[in-house]
N, C-alpha and C positions, 0 to 999 in steps of 0.2 A: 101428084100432091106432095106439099111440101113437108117434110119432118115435123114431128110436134115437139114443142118442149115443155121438157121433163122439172118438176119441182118436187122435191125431196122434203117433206116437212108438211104438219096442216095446220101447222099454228096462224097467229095471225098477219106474221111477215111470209111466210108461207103461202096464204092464200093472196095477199096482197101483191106477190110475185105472180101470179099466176093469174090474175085480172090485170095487172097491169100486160103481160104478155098477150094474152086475148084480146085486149085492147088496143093493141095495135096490128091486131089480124092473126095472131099466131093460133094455132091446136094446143091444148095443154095440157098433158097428163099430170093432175095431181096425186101424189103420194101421201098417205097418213095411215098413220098403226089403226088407228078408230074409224072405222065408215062415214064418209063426210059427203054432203051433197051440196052443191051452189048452183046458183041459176042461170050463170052462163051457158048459154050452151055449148061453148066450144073450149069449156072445162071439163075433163072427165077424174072425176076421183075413183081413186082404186087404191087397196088395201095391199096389193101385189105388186113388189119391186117388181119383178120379175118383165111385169111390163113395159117399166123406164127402160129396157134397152131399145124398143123402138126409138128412141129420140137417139139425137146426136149431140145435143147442148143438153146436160143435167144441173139446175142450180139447186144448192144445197141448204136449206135451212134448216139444219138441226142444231140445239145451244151445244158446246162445245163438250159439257162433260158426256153428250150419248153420242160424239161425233165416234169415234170410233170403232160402237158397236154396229153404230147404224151403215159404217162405210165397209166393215167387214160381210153386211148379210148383203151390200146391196155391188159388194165388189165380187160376188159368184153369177150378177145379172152383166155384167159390163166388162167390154176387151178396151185395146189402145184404142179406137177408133171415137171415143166417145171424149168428150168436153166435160169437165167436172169444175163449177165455177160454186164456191159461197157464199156467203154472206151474212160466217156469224163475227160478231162482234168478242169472240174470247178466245184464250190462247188456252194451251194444254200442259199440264206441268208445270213445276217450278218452275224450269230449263227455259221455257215460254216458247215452245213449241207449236208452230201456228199450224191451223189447222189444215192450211193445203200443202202443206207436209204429211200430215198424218193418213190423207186422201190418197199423196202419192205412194205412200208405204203400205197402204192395206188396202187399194185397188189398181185395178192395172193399167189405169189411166192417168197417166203423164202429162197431156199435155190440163194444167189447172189455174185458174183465177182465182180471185175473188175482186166481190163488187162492196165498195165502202161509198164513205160519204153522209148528205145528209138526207136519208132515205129515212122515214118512219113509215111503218104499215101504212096508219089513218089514212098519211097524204098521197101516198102512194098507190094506195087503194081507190081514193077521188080523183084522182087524176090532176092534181095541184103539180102548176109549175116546179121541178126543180134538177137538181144535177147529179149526178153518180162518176165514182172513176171504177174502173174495171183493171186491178192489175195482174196481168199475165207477161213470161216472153213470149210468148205462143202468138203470132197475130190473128190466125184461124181464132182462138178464144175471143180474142178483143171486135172482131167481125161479127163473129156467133152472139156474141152479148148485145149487141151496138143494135142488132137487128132484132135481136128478142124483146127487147125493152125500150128502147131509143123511138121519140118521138116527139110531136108538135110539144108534147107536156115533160118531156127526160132527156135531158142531155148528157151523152153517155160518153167520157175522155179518158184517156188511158195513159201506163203508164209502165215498164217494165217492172220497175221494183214492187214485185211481188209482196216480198217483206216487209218494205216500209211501208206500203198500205196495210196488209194485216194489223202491224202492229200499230202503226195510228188510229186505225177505225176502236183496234178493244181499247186502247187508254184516253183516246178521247173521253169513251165512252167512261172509262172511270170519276174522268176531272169533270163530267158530267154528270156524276151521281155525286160527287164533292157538292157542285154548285148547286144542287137540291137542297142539300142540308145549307149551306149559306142561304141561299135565300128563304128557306124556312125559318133563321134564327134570325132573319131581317136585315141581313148585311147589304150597305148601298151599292149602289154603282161602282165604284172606287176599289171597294174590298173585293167585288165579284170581279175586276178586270184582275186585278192580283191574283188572283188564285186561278183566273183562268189562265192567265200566260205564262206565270209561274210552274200552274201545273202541264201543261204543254210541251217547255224547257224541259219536266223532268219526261217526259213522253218520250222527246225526242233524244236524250241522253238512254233512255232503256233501245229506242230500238235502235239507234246507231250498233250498239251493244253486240244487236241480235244482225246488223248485215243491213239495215233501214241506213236509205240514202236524209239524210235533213231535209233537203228541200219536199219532200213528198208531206212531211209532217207540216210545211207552211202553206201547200195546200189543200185542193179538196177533201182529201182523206182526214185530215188535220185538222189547219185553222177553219175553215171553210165546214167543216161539220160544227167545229164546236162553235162556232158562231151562230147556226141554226142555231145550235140548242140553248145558246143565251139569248134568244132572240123569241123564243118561246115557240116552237114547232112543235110543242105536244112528247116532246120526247121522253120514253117511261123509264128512263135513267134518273130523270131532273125528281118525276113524281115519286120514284122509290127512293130518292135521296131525303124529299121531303116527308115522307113516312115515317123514315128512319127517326129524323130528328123530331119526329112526332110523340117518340118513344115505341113505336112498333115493333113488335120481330120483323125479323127475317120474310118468314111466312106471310106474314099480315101485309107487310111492304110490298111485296111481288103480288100479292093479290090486289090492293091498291093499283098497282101499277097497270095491273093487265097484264104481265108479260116475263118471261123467264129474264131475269137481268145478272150477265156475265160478272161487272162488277164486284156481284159480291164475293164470288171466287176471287177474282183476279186480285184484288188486293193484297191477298197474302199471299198470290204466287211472283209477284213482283216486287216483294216483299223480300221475299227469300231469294231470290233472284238476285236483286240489288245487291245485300249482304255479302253474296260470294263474290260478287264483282267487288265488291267494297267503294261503291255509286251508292249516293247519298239520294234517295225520293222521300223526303216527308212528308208528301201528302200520300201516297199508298203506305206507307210504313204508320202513318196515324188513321186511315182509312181502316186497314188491318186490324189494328188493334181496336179503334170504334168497334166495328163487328163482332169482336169477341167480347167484348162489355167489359174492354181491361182500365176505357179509357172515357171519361163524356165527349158528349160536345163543346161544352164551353172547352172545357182543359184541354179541346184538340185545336177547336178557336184559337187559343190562348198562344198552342205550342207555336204555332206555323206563324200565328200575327209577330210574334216578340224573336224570332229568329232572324240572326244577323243578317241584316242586309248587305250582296254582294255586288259586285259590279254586272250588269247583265250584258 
């Protein structure tokens, strides 16, 4: 009998990883801190790491600020021999420190991924056409994934640059929670391709920064995401952006939204990031300060629309 794969997380990207892998014939031990039951039958939840070392592929869905506790309790379950791929959307620290870094520092598994792209639970979970990249140098990972998930409905393509996928999938995900709030204040067609390419440019200037190849950011990981999400795929970046500009908390937005959104971190740690680089990002540097209520949205409208246009 073949290995089961392991899903880390029971949120709703979480379970959505774990029907989608059933779905294509796999075993799957689910993980979540709270006792969870699904109908699958070739899902088993369990509240005990302990049991993820039977698999050999572990995908990771925890939001990044518990990535760390959760990879130290669940790195006393797991030797080299094991696959440790994610799939969040945020980075760690200012420094922007991606999370399959953090995986290889406090467990003992080496060889790691992560899977980006334009992946949402919902569609994920239905079984709706669409594509993922899987970046690892590991080819065993990019096998191990292709096979976990990859099907008549996922087409699963890969990529070495590890880094420049992480770091495309979380700042898409920013210029993604940006275009919420635009199209909640009504901006056309015209204004949302501005802000989306613009904020893309500055995407790809942070992760160059951080060791991210360019071209990874033009595509799947990148443009190729953030095109779903202009394209209306349900994504709960876009609905917590439009929250925001609803006048919501924080709070009130993410429950909206259904779903822990990195974004609102991320802002200000790219933020801070940029400054020491002394790289200019005005949309997370007005993102930032939006979220602390130093700034509105028109005046953040205002700041980005009336800024010197340069040669692109």
């Amino acid at each position: 009998m073949s290995l089961p794969i392991a899903v880390v997380g029971g949120g709703s990207f979480g379970q959505s990883l774990a029907r989608a892998s059933a779905r294509v014939g796999q075993r799957v031990l689910l993980w979540s801190r709270r006792p969870r039951e699904l109908p699958e039958e070739s899902i088993t939840c369990t509240t005990e790491l302990r049991e993820l070392a039977d698999a050999e592929l572990v995908l990771f869905a925890v939001p990044s600020p518990h990535v760390g506790e959760v990879a130290d309790e669940l790195g006393h379950h797991l030797d080299g021999s094991h696959l440790l791929v994610h799939v969040s959307r945020g980075l760690v620290g200012d420094e922007l420190h991606t999370v399959s870094e953090v995986l290889a520092e406090r467990t003992p598994c080496r060889r790691v991924g992560a899977l980006a792209g334009p992946l949402v639970a919902k569609n994920l979970a239905s079984d709706e056409p669409s594509g993922a990249i899987i970046g690892s140098q590991f080819p065993e990972v990019v096998e191990a994934v292709s096979e976990a998930l990859g099907g008549p409905s996922l087409r699963v393509y890969s990529t070495p640059d590890l880094v420049g996928v992480e770091l495309a999938s979380a700042l898409v995900g920013l210029v993604a929670l940006s275009l919420g709030y635009a199209m909640q204040m009504g901006m056309g067609p015209g204004a949302l391709a501005v802000l989306a390419t613009r904020g893309l440019a500055e995407a790809t200037r942070v992760g160059e920064l951080r060791g991210g190849q360019p071209r990874t950011f033009a595509g799947l990981a990148g443009a190729g995401d953030l095109i779903a999400a202009v394209a209306g795929d349900g994504r709960p970046e876009i609905e917590f952006g439009r929250a925001l500009a609803q006048g919501l908390s924080l709070a009130e937005a993410a429950e909206r939204a259904d779903a822990y959104i990195e974004g609102a971190l991320l802002a200000g740690q790219v933020a801070a990031f940029a400054a020491r680089a002394r790289v200019e990002v005005p949309l997370s540097t007005g993102l930032a300060r939006l979220m602390r209520g130093e700034i509105s949205v028109a005046k953040l409208t205002e700041a980005l629309m009336t800024r010197p246009a340069t040669r692109e």
